[in-house]
C-alpha positions in Angstrom: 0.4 -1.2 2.7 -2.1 -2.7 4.7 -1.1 -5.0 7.4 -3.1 -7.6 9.1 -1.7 -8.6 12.7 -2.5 -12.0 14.2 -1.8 -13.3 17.3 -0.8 -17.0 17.9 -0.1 -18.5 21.1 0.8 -21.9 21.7 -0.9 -22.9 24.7 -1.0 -26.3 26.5 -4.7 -27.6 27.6 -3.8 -27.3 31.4 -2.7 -23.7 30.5 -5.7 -23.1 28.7 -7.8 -24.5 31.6 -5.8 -22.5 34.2 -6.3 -19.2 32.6 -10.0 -19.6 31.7 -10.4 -20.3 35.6 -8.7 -17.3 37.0 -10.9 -15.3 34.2 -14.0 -16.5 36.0 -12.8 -16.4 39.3 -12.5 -12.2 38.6 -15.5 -12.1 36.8 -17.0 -13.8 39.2 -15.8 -11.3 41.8 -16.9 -8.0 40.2 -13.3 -7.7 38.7 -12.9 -7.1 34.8 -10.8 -8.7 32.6 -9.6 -7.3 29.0 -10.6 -8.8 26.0 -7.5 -10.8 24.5 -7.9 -11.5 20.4 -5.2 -14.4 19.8 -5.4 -17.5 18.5 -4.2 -20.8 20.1 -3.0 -23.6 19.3 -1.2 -26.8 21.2 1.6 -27.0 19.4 3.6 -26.0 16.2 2.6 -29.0 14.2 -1.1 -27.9 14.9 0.1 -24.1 13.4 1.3 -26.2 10.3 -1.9 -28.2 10.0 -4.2 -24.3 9.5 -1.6 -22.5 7.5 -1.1 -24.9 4.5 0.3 -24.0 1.3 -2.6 -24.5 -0.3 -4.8 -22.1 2.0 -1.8 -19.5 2.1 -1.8 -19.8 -1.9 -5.7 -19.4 -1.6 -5.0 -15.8 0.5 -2.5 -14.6 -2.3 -4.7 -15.6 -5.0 -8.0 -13.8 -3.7 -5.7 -10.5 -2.8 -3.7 -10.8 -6.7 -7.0 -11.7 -8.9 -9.8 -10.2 -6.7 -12.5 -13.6 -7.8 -16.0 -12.6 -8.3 -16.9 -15.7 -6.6 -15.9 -19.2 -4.9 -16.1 -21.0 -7.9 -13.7 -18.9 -10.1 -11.4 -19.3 -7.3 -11.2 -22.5 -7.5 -10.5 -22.3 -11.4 -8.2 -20.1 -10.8 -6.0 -22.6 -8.4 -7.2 -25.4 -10.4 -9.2 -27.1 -7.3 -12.1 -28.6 -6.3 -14.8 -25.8 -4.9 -15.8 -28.0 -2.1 -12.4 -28.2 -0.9 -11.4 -24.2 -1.6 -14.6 -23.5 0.0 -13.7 -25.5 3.4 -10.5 -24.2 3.2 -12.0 -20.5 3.0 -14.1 -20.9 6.2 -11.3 -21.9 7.8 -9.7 -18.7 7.0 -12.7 -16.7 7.9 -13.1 -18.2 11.1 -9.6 -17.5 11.4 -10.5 -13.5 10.3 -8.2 -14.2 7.5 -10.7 -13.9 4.7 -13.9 -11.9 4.2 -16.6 -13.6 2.4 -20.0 -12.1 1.3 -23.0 -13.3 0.0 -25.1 -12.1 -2.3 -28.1 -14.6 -3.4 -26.5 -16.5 -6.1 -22.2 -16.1 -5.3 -20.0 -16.1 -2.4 -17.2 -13.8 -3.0 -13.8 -13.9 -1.0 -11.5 -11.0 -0.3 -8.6 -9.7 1.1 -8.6 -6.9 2.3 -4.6 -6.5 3.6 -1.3 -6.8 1.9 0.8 -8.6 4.4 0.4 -11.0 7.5 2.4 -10.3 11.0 2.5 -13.3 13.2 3.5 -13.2 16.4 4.0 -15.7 18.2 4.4 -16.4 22.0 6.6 -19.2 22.8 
């Protein structure tokens, strides 16, 4: 079983701010700083506003039914393609979802069988 791990962090702004300056500040002294792959949010409610029903039901279904494309996605969950494909570059900003293009089709996949969150409190 392949497992995707994502890091979330909820982070105020002045945290946020503080921590990008003392990145500089050893940057900007010769010093180097490890890269850090999370993704952060302000609060809870803002983690419940990106992982939706709807876009957790669009991960399942791409993994389950493998879609040759966007738009039989979006038959598949019975939604509009304009809205499935929003919701997909979400995800893919996200590095939840892969999607290539080929000239005429955007495909979606999946390429993990579980999500592990971990998140910082």
């Amino acid at each position: 079983m392949k497992v995707k791990k994502v890091k979330i962090e909820i982070k105020s702004l002045n945290d946020a701010l503080q921590e990008a300056g003392e990145v500089f500040e050893k940057v900007s002294g010769g010093g180097q700083v490890s890269e850090k792959k999370a993704i952060y949010f302000s609060n809870l409610k803002e983690i419940r506003k990106v992982l939706t029903e709807k876009r957790l039901e669009l991960l399942k279904t791409v993994k389950d039914k493998k879609p040759a494309s966007v738009y039989e996605l979006a038959k598949i969950v019975n939604r509009d393609i304009k809205n499935v494909l929003q919701d997909l570059s979400y995800l893919q900003e996200l590095g939840l979802v892969e999607i290539s293009e080929t000239k005429d089709r955007k495909v979606p996949r999946v390429t993990y069988d579980r999500i592990d969150f971990e998140v910082t409190i």
